[in-house]
C-alpha positions as CSV (number, residue, x, y, z in Angstrom):
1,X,-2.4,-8.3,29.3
2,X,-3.9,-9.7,26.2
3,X,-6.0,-6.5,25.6
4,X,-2.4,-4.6,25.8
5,X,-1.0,-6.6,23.6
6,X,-4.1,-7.0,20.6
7,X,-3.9,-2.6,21.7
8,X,0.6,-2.7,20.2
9,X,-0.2,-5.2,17.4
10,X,-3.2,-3.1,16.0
11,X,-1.2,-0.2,16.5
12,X,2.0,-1.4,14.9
13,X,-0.1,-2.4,12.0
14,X,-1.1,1.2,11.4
15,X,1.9,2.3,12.1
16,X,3.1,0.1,9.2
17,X,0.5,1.6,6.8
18,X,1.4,5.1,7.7
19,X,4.8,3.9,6.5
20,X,3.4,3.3,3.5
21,X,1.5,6.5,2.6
22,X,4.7,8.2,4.2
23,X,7.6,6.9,2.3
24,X,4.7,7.2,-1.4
25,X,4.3,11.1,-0.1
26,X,7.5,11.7,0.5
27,X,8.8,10.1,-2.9
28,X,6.1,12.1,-4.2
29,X,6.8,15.4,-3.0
30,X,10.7,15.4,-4.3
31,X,12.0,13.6,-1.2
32,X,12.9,10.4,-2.9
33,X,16.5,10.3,-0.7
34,X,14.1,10.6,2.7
35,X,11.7,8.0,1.5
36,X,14.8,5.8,0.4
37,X,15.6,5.9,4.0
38,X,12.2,5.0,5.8
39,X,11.9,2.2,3.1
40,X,15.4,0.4,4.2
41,X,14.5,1.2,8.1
42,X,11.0,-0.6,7.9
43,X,12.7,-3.4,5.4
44,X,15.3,-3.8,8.4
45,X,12.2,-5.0,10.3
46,X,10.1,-7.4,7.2
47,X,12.7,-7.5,4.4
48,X,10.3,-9.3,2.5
49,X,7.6,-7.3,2.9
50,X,6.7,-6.8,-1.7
51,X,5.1,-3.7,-1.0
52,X,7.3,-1.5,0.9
53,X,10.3,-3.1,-1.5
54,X,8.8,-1.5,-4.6
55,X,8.1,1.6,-2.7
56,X,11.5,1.5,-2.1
57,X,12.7,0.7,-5.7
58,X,10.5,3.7,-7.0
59,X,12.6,5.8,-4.7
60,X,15.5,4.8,-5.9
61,X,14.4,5.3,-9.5
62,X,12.8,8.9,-8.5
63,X,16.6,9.4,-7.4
64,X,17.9,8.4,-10.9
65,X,19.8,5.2,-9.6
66,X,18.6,3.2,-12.5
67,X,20.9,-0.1,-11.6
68,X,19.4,-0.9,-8.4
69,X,16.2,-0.5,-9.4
70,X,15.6,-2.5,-12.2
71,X,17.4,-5.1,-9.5
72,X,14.9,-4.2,-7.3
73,X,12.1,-4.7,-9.7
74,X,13.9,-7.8,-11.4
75,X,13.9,-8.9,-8.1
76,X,10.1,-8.4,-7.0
77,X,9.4,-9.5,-10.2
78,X,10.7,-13.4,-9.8
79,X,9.5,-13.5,-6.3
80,X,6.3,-11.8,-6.8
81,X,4.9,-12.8,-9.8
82,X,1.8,-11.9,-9.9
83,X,2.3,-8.2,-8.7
84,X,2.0,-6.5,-12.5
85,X,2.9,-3.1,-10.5
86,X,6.7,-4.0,-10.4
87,X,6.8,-5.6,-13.9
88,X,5.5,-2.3,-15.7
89,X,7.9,-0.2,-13.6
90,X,10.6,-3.0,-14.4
91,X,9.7,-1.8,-18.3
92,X,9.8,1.9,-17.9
93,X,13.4,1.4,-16.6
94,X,14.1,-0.6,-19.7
95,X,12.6,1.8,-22.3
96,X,14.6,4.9,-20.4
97,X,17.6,2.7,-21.6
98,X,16.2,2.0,-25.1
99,X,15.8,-1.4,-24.2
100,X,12.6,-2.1,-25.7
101,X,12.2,-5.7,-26.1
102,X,12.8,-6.3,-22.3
103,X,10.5,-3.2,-21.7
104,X,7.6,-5.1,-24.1
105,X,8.8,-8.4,-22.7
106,X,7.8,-7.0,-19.0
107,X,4.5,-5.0,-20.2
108,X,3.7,-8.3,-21.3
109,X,3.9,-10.0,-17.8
110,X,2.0,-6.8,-16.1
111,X,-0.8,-7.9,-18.2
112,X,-0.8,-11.4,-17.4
113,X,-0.5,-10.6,-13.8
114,X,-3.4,-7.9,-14.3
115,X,-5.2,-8.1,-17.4
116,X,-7.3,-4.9,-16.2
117,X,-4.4,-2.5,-15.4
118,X,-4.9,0.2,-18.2
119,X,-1.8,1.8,-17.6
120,X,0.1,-1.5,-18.5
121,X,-2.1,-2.0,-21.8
122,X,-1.4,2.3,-22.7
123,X,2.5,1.5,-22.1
124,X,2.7,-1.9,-24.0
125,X,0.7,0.4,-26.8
126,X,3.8,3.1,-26.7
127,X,6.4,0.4,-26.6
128,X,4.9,-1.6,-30.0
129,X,4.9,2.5,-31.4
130,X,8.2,2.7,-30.0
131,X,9.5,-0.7,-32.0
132,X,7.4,0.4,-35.0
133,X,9.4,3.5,-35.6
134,X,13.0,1.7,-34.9
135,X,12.0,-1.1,-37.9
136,X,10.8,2.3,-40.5
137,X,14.2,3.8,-39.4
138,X,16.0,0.8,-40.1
139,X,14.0,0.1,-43.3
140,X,14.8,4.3,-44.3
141,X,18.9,3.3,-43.5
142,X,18.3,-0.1,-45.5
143,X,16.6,1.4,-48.9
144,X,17.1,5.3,-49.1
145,X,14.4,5.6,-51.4
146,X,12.0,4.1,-49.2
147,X,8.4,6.5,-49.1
148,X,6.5,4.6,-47.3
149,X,8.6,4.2,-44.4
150,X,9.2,8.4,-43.5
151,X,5.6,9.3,-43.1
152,X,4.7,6.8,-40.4
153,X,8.4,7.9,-38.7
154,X,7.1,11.4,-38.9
155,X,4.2,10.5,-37.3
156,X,5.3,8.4,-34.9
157,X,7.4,10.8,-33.7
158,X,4.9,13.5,-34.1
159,X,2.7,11.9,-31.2
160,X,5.4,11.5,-28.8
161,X,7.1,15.0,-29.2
162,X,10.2,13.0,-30.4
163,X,10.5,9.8,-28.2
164,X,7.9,7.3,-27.2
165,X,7.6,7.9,-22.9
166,X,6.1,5.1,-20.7
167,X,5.1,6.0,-17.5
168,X,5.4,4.0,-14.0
169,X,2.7,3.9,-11.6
């Protein structure tokens, strides 16, 4: 009987991580609203489980619902600390509303969580560029005459085709 039962626990725990790989393909491939689904079905079962709710909040951003998942990261975010995953996605939502403060504010915490996550440091890199051309705009709209302020706009907006982008991971 104990054999049987070590045999179902092992095999619910890879069932669990073939939730996992599931619901990232799925999101992955353009199937955001499936994934979505799984997410809420194995949260039904461990709603705490930090993992499969940010897997579950990327969903819901891949399906543009931009509320509930910067709840969903603001969420993981006070209860989980130290994950730096949810804090840089957290800022990506924040930067697609032009809300850069809150989107540096949160780089800021992925690096404390991780100091080593590159893609953290890259966005936290876009968002100062991102601030940098708002304070040249505003100094162009404050002193028309300003030439010092239009070539570092020009280039600023050069390198990012026209707006600064962050990227989740």
């Amino acid at each position: 009987m104990w054999l049987c039962l070590a045999t179902l626990l092992l095999a619910a725990g890879i069932a669990r991580a073939d939730d996992y790989s599931d619901i990232t393909r799925l999101t992955n491939s353009g199937q955001a609203t499936e994934a979505l689904a799984r997410a809420d079905r194995a949260l039904a079962a461990k709603p705490r489980d930090p993992q499969m709710r940010f897997l579950r909040a990327v969903a819901l951003t891949e399906l543009g619902r931009k509320a509930e998942a910067i709840a969903a990261y603001t969420d993981l975010t006070r209860e989980n600390p130290e994950l730096a995953e949810p804090h840089n996605n957290l800022a990506v939502m924040h930067a697609s509303l032009g809300e850069y403060d809150k989107a540096r504010a949160a780089l800021e915490q992925a690096i404390r969580a991780n100091p080593g996550y590159a893609i953290a440091h890259e966005n936290l890199g876009d968002m100062h560029a991102r601030l940098a051309a708002q304070a040249w705009a505003r100094a162009m709209r404050l002193e028309s005459g300003n030439t010092s302020a239009p070539p570092k706009l020009a280039l600023v907006r050069q390198l990012f085709g026209g707006g600064a982008t962050v990227g989740a991971r």
